[in-house]
C-alpha positions in Angstrom: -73.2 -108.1 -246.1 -73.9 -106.0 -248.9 -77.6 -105.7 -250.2 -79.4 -103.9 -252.6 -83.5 -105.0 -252.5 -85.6 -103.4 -255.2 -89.6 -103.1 -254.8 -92.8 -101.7 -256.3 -92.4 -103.5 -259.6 -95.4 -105.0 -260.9 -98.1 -105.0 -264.2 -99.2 -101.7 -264.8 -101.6 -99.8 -267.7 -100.4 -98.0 -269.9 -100.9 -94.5 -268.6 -99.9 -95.8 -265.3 -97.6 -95.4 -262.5 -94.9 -97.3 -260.3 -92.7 -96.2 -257.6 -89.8 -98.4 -257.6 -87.8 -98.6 -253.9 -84.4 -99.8 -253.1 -83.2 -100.5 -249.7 -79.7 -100.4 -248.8 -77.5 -102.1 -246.6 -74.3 -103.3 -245.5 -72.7 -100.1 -246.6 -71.8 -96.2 -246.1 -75.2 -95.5 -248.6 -74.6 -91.5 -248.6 -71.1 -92.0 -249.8 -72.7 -93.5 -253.0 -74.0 -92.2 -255.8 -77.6 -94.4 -256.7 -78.7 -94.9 -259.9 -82.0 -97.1 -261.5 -81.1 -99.5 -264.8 -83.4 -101.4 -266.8 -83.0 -104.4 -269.0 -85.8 -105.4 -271.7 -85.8 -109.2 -273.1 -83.2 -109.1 -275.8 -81.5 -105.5 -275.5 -78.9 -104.5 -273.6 -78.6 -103.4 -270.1 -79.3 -99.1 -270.0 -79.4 -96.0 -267.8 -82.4 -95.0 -266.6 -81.7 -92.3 -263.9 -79.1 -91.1 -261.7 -78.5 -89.3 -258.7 -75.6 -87.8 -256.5 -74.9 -88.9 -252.9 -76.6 -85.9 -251.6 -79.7 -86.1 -254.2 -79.2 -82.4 -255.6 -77.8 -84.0 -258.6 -79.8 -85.9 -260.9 -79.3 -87.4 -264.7 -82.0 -89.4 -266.8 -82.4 -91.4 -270.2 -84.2 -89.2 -272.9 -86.7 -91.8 -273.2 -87.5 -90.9 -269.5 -87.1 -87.4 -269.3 -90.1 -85.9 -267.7 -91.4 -89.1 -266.8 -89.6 -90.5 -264.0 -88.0 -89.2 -261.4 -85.8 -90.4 -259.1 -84.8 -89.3 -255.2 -83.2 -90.6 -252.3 -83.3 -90.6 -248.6 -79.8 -90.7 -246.9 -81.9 -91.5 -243.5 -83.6 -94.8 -244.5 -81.0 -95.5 -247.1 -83.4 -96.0 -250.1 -83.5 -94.9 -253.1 -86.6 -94.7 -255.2 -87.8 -94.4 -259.1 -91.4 -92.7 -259.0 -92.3 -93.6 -263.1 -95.6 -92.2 -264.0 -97.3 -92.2 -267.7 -95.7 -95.8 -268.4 -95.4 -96.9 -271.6 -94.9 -100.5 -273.4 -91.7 -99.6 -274.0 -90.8 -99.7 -270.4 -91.2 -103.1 -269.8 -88.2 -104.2 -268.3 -86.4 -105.8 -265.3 -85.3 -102.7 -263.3 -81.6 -102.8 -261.3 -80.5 -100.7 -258.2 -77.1 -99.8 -259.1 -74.7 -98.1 -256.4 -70.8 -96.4 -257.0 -68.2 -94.9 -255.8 -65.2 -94.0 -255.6 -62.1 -97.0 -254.6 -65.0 -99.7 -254.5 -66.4 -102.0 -256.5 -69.8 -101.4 -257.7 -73.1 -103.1 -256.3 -76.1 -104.2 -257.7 -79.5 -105.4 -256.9 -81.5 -108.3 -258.3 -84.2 -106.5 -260.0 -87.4 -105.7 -260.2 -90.2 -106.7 -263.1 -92.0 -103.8 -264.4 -94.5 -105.1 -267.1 -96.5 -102.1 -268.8 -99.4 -104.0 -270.3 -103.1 -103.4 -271.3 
């Protein structure tokens, strides 16, 4: 069975950091490429980061860029989200999102980052 479980959300400062985790399982995880979405209450679904199955490749949001990273570990099939100098504007329900190739797509059930003094 597949599963995606995403971790580390929580109520943070402004100023603050997070480091989002998602644990895979039920599936070849290197043979996918991992990326992190985020949903705020009334907009739309967006990127926020992703990464290539062998983590050498990465792509972000410019409303992250220099912010957040994001990495993986093929060995303990996780992939993480490490958001530092949160914002307001990040408050959002974050999704694990994995792809490839001749499969459908999975996705995770989220995790509630609130950015709040």
């Amino acid at each position: 069975q597949v599963q995606l479980v995403e971790s580390g959300g929580g109520l943070v400062q402004p100023g603050g950091s997070l480091r989002l985790s998602c644990a895979a399982s039920g599936f070849t995880f290197s043979r996918y490429r991992m990326s992190w979405y985020r949903q705020a209450p009334g907009k739309e679904r967006e990127l926020v980061a992703g990464i290539s199955t062998t983590g050498w490749g990465t792509n972000y949001a410019d409303s992250v860029k220099g912010r957040f990273t994001i990495s993986r570990d093929n060995a303990k099939n996780t992939v993480y989200l490490q958001m530092n100098s949160l914002e307001p504007e990040d408050t959002a329900v974050y999704y694990c999102y994995a792809r490839t190739l001749d499969y459908p797509p999975y996705w995770g059930r989220g995790t509630q980052v609130t950015v709040s003094s």
